[in-house]
C-alpha positions in Angstrom: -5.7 -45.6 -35.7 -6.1 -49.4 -36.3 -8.4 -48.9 -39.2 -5.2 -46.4 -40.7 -3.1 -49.3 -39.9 -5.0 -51.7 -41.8 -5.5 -49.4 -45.0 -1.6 -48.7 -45.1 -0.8 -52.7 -44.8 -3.4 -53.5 -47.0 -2.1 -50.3 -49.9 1.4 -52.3 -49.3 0.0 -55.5 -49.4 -1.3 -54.8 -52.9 1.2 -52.7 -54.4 3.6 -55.9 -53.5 0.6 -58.3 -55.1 1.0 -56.2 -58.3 4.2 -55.2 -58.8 6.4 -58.0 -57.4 4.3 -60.8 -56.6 2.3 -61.6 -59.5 4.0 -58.8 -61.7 0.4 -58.2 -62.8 2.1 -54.8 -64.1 5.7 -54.0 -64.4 6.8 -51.6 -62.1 8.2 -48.4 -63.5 9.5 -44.8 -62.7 5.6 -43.4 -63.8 3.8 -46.7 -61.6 6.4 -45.8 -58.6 5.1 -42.2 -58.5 1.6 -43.1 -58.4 2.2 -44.9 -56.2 3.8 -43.3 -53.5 1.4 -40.2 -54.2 -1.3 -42.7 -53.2 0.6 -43.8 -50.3 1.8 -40.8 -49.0 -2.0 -39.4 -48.9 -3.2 -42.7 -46.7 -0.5 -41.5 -44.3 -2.6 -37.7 -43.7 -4.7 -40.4 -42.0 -2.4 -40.7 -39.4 -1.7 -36.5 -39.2 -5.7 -36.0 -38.7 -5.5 -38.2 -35.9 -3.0 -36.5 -33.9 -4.0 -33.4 -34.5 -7.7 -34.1 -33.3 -6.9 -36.8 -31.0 -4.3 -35.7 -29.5 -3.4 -31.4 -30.2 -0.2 -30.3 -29.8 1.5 -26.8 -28.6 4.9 -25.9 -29.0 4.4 -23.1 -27.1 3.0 -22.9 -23.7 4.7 -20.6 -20.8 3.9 -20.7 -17.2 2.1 -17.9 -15.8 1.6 -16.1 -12.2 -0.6 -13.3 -11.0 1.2 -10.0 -10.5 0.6 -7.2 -8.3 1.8 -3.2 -9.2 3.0 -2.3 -5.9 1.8 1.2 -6.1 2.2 3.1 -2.9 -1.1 4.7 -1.9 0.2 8.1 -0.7 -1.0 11.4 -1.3 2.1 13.3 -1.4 6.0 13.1 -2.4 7.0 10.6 0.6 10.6 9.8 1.6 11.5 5.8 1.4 13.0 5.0 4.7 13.4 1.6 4.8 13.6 -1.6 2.4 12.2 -4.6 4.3 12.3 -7.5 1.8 15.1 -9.0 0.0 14.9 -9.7 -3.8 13.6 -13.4 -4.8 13.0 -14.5 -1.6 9.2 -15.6 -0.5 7.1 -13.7 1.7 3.6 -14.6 3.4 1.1 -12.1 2.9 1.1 -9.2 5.6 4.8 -8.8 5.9 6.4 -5.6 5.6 7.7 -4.6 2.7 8.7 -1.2 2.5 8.7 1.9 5.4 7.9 5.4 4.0 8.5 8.9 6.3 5.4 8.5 8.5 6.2 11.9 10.5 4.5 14.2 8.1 1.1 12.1 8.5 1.8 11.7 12.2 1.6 15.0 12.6 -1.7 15.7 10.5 -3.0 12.7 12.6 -2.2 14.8 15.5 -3.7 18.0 14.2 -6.7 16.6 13.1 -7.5 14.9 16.7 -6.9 18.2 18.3 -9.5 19.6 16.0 -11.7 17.1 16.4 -11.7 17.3 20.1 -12.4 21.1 19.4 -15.2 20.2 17.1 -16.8 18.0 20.1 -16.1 20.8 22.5 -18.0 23.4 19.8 -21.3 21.0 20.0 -21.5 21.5 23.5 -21.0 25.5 23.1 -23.9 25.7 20.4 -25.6 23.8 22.9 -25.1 26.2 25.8 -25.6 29.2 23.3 -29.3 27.7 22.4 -29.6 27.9 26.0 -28.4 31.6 26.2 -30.3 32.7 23.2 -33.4 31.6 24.9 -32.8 33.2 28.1 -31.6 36.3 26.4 -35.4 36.1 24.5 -37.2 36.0 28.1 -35.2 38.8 29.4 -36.0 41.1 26.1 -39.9 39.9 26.7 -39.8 41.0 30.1 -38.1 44.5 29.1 -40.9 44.5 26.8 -43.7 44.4 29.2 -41.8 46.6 32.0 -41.8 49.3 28.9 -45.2 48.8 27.8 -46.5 49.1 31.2 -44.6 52.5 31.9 -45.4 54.0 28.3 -49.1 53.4 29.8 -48.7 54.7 32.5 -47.0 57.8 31.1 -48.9 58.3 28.4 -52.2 58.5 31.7 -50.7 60.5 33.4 -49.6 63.1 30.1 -53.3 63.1 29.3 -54.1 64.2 32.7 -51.5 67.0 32.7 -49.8 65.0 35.6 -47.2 64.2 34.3 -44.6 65.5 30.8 -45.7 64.3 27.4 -41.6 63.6 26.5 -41.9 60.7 29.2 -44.6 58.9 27.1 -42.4 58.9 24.1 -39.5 57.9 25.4 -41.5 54.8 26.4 -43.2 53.9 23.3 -39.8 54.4 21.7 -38.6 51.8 24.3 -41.4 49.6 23.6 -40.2 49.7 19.6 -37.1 48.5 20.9 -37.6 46.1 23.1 -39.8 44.4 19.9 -36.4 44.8 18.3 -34.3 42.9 20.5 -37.0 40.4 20.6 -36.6 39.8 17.3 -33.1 39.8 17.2 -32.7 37.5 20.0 -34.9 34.6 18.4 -33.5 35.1 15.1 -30.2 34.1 17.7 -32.0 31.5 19.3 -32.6 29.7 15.7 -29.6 30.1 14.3 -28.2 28.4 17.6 -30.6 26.1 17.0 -29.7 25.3 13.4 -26.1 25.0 14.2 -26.4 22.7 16.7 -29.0 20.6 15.0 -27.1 20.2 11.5 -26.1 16.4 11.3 -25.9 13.7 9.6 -26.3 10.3 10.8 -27.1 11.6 14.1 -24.0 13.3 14.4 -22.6 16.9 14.2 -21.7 17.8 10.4 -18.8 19.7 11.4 -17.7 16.5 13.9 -18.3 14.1 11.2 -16.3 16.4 8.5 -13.0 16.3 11.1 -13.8 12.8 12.0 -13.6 12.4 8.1 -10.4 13.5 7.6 -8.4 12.0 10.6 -10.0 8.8 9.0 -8.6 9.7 5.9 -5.1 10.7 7.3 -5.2 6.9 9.4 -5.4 5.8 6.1 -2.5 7.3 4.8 -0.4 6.8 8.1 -1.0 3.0 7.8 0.0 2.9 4.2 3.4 4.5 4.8 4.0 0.5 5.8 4.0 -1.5 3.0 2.6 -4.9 3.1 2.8 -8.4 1.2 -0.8 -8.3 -0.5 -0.7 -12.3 -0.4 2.1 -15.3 -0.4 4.9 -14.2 -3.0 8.0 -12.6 -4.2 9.6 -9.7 -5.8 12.0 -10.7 -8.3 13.4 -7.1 -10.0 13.3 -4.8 -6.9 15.1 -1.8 -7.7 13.6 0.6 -4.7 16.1 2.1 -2.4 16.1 3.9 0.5 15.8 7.3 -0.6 13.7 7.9 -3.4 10.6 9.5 -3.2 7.6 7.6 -4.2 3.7 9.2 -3.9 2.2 12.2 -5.6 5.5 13.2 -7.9 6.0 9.1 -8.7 3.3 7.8 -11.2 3.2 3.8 -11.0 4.5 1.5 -9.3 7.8 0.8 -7.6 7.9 -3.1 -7.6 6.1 -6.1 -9.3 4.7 -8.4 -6.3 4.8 -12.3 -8.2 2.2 -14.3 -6.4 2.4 -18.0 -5.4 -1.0 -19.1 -5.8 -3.1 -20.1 -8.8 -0.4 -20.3 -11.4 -1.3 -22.1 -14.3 0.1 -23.4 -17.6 -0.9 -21.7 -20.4 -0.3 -23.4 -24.3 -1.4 -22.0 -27.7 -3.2 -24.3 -29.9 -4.4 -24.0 -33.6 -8.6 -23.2 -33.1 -9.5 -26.1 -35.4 -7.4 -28.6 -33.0 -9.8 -27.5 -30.2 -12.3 -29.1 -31.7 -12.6 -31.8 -28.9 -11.3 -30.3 -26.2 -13.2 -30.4 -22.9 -11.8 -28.9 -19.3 -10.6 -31.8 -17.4 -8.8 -33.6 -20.1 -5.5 -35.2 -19.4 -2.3 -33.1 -20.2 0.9 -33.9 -21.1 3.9 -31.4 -20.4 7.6 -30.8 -21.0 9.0 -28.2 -19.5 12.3 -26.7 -20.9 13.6 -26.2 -17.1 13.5 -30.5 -16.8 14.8 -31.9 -20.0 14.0 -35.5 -20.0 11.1 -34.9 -17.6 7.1 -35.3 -18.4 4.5 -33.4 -16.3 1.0 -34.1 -15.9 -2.0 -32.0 -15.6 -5.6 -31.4 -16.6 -7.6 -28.9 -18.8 -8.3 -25.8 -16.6 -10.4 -23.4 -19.4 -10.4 -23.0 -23.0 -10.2 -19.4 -24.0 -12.0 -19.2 -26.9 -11.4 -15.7 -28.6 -8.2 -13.6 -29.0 -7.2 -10.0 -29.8 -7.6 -10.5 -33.2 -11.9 -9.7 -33.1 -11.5 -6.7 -30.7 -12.4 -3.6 -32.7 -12.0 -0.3 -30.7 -14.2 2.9 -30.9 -12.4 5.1 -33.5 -13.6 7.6 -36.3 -11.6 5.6 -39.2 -13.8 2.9 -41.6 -12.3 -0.8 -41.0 -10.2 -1.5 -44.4 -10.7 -5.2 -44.7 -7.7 -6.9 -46.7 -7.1 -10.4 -47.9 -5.0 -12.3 -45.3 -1.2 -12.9 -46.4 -0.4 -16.7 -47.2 2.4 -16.3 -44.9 0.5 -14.8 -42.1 0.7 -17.5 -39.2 -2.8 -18.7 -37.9 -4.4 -17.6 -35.1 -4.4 -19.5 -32.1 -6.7 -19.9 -28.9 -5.5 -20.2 -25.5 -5.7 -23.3 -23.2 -4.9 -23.0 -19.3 -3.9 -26.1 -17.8 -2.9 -27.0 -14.2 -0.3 -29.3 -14.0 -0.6 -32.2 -11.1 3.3 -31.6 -9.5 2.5 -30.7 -5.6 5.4 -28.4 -5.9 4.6 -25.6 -7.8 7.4 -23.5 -7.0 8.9 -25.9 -9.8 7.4 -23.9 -12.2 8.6 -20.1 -11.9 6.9 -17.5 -13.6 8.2 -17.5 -17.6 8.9 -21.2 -17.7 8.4 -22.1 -21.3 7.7 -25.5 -22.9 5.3 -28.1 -25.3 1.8 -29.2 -24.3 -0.2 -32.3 -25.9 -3.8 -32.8 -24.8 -5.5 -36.4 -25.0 -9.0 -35.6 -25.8 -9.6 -39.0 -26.3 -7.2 -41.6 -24.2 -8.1 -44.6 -25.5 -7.0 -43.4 -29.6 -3.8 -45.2 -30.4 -2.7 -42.2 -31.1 -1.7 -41.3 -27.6 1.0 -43.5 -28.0 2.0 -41.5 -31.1 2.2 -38.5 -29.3 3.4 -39.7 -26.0 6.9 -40.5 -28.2 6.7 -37.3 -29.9 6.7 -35.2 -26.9 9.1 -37.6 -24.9 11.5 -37.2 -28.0 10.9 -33.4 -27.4 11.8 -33.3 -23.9 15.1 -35.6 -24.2 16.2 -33.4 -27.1 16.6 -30.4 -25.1 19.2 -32.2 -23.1 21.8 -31.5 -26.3 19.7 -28.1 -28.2 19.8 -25.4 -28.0 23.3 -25.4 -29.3 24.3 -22.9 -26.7 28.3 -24.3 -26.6 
């Protein structure tokens, strides 16, 4: 800044010298052009500064997180009730909207009953393993009691005591009772297999029921809407009524929220170039005409839209860049200092200046510029 200062006195200084003073050269329309093209080129001096020194945005907007309020239902669901009033704040956890609960009150319902059932049935394969088994030892001793009469018959045929038919009728008995046997365990271990299927050490037919009355909790609860975090709705166009869930795609309100809202400028990528989070920030903010806020560099966000290529079957056709095409910009997120952030609603527009170097003189430079800026919008727009 000074050493600009010094070159600009010392051009004038010597353009007086020649021209006026000691009239070394007579001035003249040609002379007068020369020099003020010389001049006028010592003044880009001053332009470099501020640009590096001290960047400039005339755009920057306040922004705040938002939340889709998307009701997490999965079925058409009557709105009952509207528990929150446009624009006004909210702490998080407070009801926002009631849907119809009695449709999932009842499938709560249903699905306790059949879990209670489900318990009930463990204890049945339980008592049927226990049946099986007895119903094995009562076939095994049918078994013997046959094999010992078919022995005994078939003695006493061979001996001519006693009918031949008798010892056949047993051994056909003893072929049975092998039968039932058979049939019995193959009971036994299916009782066995019923009552043994879990996971997790319990039941898979408990744990299926106890996974669905979790499921439909989850959907009772969620007929109450609630304030994900501190905040406000500002266009809240819900009514009591409509049906939101499985037939309604998206959302039914935009949830503002309070915390972590940030300024965020635009800035030409080569004025970047010694930016650093942390630096001091200058704002005005269109809302406060005559009124300077201060702030610090959150993040740089160095990249933009303009290098995203997406998957696609088409060749890139690379062009040459219109003159009149504006540049490209980078992002800067500031914080602004004010304690009172709810000063800054979401949208609020207005001109940043970053001092990446506070000691330049050309702080002061730009300290008036913005200042003008912000005084100016007292009287412009020219709304009438």
């Amino acid at each position: 800044m000074i050493a600009g200062l010094v070159m600009v006195f010392g051009y004038a200084l010597i353009v007086w010298a020649v021209f006026f003073k000691f009239k070394w050269l007579k001035f003249s329309i040609p002379w007068g052009v020369v020099s003020a093209f010389v001049g006028l080129h010592l003044l880009i001096i001053f332009m470099i500064g501020l640009r590096f020194m001290t960047p400039y945005a005339t755009e920057a907007k306040v922004i705040q997180h938002t939340i889709q309020l998307t009701p997490r239902l999965p079925q058409p669901t009557l709105l009952m009730a509207v528990l929150v009033e446009p624009n006004v704040p909210v702490k998080k956890g407070q009801p926002l909207f009631q849907f119809d609960r009695r449709m999932f009150e009842y499938q709560v319902r249903q699905l306790e009953a059949q879990l209670a059932k489900a318990k009930q049935n463990v204890l049945v394969m339980k008592a049927d393993i226990e049946v099986a088994a007895q119903k094995v030892s009562k076939n095994k001793a049918h078994l013997e009691f046959a094999r010992y009469q078919q022995t005994l018959s078939s003695n006493l045929a061979r001996q001519g005591a006693g009918p031949e038919e008798d010892a056949q009728k047993w051994a056909a008995q003893v072929a049975a009772d092998n039968a039932a046997i058979k049939e019995a365990q193959a009971e036994e271990q299916r009782a066995i297999l019923n009552y043994s299927s879990e996971i997790n050490g319990v039941n898979t037919t408990v744990a299926a029921v106890q996974a669905e009355l979790d499921q439909a909790r989850f959907y009772l609860e969620n007929t109450l809407m609630v304030a994900p975090e501190d905040g406000y709705i500002m266009n809240l166009q819900a009514r009591p009524g409509m049906v939101a869930g499985d037939v309604r795609f998206g959302a039914i309100a935009s949830f503002v929220c309070d915390a972590d809202r940030y300024l965020l400028a635009n800035f030409f990528q080569e004025n970047l170039k010694y930016v650093k989070p942390g630096q001091e920030v200058e704002a005005a903010i269109d809302l406060y005409p005559g009124q300077i806020f201060t702030g610090k560099v959150l993040a740089i966000w160095q990249g933009s839209g303009a290098g995203q290529m997406l998957p696609s079957g088409t060749l890139p056709n690379f062009q040459a860049v219109p003159t009149d095409r504006p540049q490209g910009q980078f992002a800067v997120a500031i914080k602004l200092d004010d304690p009172d952030q709810s000063k800054f609603p979401i949208g609020t527009q207005g001109r940043a200046t970053i001092y990446a170097n506070p000691q330049s003189l050309f702080v002061i430079l730009r300290k008036i510029s913005i200042r003008a800026y912000t005084w100016f919008n007292w009287i412009y727009p020219f709304s009438g």
